[in-house]
N, C-alpha and C positions, 0 to 999 in steps of 0.2 A: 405674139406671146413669146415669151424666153423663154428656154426649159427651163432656168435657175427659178423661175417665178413655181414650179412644182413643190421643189422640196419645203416651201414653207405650209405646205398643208394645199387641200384636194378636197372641196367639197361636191358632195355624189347625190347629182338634181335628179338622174333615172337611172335606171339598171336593165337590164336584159338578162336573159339564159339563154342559150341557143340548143333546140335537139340533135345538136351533132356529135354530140360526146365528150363536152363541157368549155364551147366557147361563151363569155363572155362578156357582154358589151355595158359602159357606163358612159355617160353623160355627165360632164364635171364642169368645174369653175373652178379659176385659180382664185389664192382669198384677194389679188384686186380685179377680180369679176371677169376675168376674160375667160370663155368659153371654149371647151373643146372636147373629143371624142377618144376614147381607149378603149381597143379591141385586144381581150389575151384570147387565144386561139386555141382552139382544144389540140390535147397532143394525144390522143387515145389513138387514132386514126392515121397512119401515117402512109398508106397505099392510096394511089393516085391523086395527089395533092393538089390542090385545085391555087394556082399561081398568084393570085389575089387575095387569099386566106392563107398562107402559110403554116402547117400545123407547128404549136408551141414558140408562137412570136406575141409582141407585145407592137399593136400599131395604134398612133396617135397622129391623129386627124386623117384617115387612111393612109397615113405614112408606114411603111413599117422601118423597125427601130432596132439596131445593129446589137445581136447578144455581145451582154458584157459592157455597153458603151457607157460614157456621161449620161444619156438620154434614158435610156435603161434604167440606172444608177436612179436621178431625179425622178423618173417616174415610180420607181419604188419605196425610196425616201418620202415622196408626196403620198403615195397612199398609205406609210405608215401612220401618217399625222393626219388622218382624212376625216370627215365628219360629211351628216347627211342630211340632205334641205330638209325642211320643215314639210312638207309635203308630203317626201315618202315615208316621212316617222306618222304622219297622220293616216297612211293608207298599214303601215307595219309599225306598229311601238317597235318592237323588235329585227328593225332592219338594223341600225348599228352593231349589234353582236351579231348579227348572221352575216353582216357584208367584215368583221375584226372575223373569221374563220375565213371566208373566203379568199381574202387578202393576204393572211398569214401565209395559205398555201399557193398563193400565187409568188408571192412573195421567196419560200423555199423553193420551191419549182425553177425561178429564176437565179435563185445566188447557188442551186445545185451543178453537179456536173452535167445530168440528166437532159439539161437545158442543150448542151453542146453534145453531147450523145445525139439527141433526137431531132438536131440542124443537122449533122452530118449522115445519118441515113434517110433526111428527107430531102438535103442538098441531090444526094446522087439519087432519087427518084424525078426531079425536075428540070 
Protein backbone atom coordinates (compact mmCIF):
# COMPACT_ATOMS: atom_id res chain seq x y z
CA UNK A 1 0.00 0.00 0.00
CA UNK A 2 1.02 3.69 -0.77
CA UNK A 3 0.34 6.25 1.88
CA UNK A 4 -0.92 8.64 -1.13
CA UNK A 5 -3.67 5.76 -1.51
CA UNK A 6 -4.90 7.32 2.17
CA UNK A 7 -5.88 10.69 1.50
CA UNK A 8 -8.55 9.68 -1.15
CA UNK A 9 -10.74 8.30 1.80
CA UNK A 10 -10.48 5.62 4.76
CA UNK A 11 -13.00 3.18 5.20
CA UNK A 12 -13.32 2.07 9.27
CA UNK A 13 -14.24 -2.03 9.11
CA UNK A 14 -13.72 -2.18 13.35
CA UNK A 15 -12.90 0.15 16.10
CA UNK A 16 -11.38 -0.39 19.48
CA UNK A 17 -11.22 1.91 22.85
CA UNK A 18 -8.57 1.08 24.96
CA UNK A 19 -8.68 1.46 29.13
CA UNK A 20 -5.59 3.30 29.25
CA UNK A 21 -6.60 6.76 29.04
CA UNK A 22 -7.82 7.10 25.44
CA UNK A 23 -5.90 4.94 23.03
CA UNK A 24 -7.54 4.07 20.04
CA UNK A 25 -7.45 1.30 17.50
CA UNK A 26 -9.24 1.11 13.83
CA UNK A 27 -9.27 -1.45 11.29
CA UNK A 28 -9.41 0.23 7.76
CA UNK A 29 -9.41 -0.21 3.93
CA UNK A 30 -8.12 2.07 1.46
CA UNK A 31 -11.08 2.69 -1.09
CA UNK A 32 -8.92 0.12 -3.60
CA UNK A 33 -9.40 -2.50 -0.73
CA UNK A 34 -6.07 -2.88 0.78
CA UNK A 35 -6.07 -3.42 4.39
CA UNK A 36 -4.40 -1.94 7.33
CA UNK A 37 -4.07 -1.03 11.03
CA UNK A 38 -4.01 2.70 12.88
CA UNK A 39 -3.16 2.99 16.46
CA UNK A 40 -3.51 6.88 17.96
CA UNK A 41 -2.23 6.46 21.48
CA UNK A 42 -3.40 7.98 24.42
CA UNK A 43 -1.45 11.11 25.52
CA UNK A 44 -3.08 11.40 29.12
CA UNK A 45 -0.28 9.21 30.62
CA UNK A 46 2.98 10.11 29.91
CA UNK A 47 5.18 8.51 33.08
CA UNK A 48 6.85 5.39 32.34
CA UNK A 49 6.07 4.90 28.65
CA UNK A 50 5.93 1.73 27.57
CA UNK A 51 8.45 1.82 24.13
CA UNK A 52 6.09 -0.02 21.76
CA UNK A 53 3.05 2.31 22.45
CA UNK A 54 4.43 5.61 22.48
CA UNK A 55 2.07 8.03 24.23
CA UNK A 56 0.35 10.59 21.59
CA UNK A 57 1.66 8.88 18.23
CA UNK A 58 -0.25 7.82 15.32
CA UNK A 59 1.07 3.96 14.22
CA UNK A 60 0.20 2.32 11.00
CA UNK A 61 0.46 -1.26 10.64
CA UNK A 62 2.57 -1.06 13.94
CA UNK A 63 4.82 1.22 12.42
CA UNK A 64 4.86 4.27 14.08
CA UNK A 65 4.65 7.55 12.13
CA UNK A 66 7.12 10.59 12.44
CA UNK A 67 5.02 13.88 14.09
CA UNK A 68 4.41 16.34 11.33
CA UNK A 69 5.48 14.02 8.30
CA UNK A 70 3.89 13.20 4.72
CA UNK A 71 2.51 10.04 6.47
CA UNK A 72 0.97 11.76 9.30
CA UNK A 73 -0.37 14.49 6.89
CA UNK A 74 -2.15 11.44 4.55
CA UNK A 75 -3.23 9.55 7.39
CA UNK A 76 -5.27 12.66 8.60
CA UNK A 77 -6.45 13.77 5.29
CA UNK A 78 -7.85 10.02 4.91
CA UNK A 79 -9.68 9.99 8.04
CA UNK A 80 -11.16 13.35 7.09
CA UNK A 81 -12.91 11.77 4.06
CA UNK A 82 -13.53 8.39 5.94
CA UNK A 83 -16.75 6.27 5.97
CA UNK A 84 -17.84 3.15 7.90
CA UNK A 85 -18.46 -0.60 6.59
CA UNK A 86 -21.86 -1.57 6.57
CA UNK A 87 -21.43 -3.81 9.49
CA UNK A 88 -20.50 -1.50 12.18
CA UNK A 89 -23.47 0.98 11.14
CA UNK A 90 -25.64 -2.44 11.59
CA UNK A 91 -24.12 -3.08 15.20
CA UNK A 92 -24.26 1.40 15.67
CA UNK A 93 -26.72 3.62 13.19
CA UNK A 94 -24.75 6.14 14.95
CA UNK A 95 -21.13 5.01 14.61
CA UNK A 96 -20.55 7.72 11.72
CA UNK A 97 -21.12 10.96 13.98
CA UNK A 98 -19.50 9.38 17.00
CA UNK A 99 -16.30 8.14 14.90
CA UNK A 100 -16.77 12.63 12.64
CA UNK A 101 -16.08 13.59 16.93
CA UNK A 102 -13.59 11.32 17.53
CA UNK A 103 -11.50 12.11 14.46
CA UNK A 104 -11.99 15.78 14.53
CA UNK A 105 -10.21 15.60 17.95
CA UNK A 106 -7.65 13.35 16.89
CA UNK A 107 -7.25 15.26 14.17
CA UNK A 108 -6.66 18.80 16.41
CA UNK A 109 -4.57 17.00 18.73
CA UNK A 110 -2.19 16.29 15.82
CA UNK A 111 -2.09 19.64 13.70
CA UNK A 112 -1.68 21.20 17.62
CA UNK A 113 1.45 22.27 19.17
CA UNK A 114 0.55 19.94 21.99
CA UNK A 115 1.37 17.05 19.75
CA UNK A 116 5.40 18.26 19.98
CA UNK A 117 5.01 19.47 23.45
CA UNK A 118 4.07 15.98 24.57
CA UNK A 119 6.95 14.04 22.15
CA UNK A 120 9.44 16.02 23.71
CA UNK A 121 8.73 15.31 27.59
CA UNK A 122 8.07 11.77 26.64
CA UNK A 123 11.26 11.63 24.42
CA UNK A 124 13.30 12.46 27.61
CA UNK A 125 11.37 9.79 29.65
CA UNK A 126 12.52 6.98 27.22
Amino acid sequence: MKIEELQSGILITNFAAAADGGSLFFECETTQKAKFNLLFTQYVFLDNPDPEMIPGRIYLNQKIIDLKSKEEKMILLGLKNFNVSHELLDIDPNMKSELTDTINELSTFFNSELSIEIKKKVDNTI
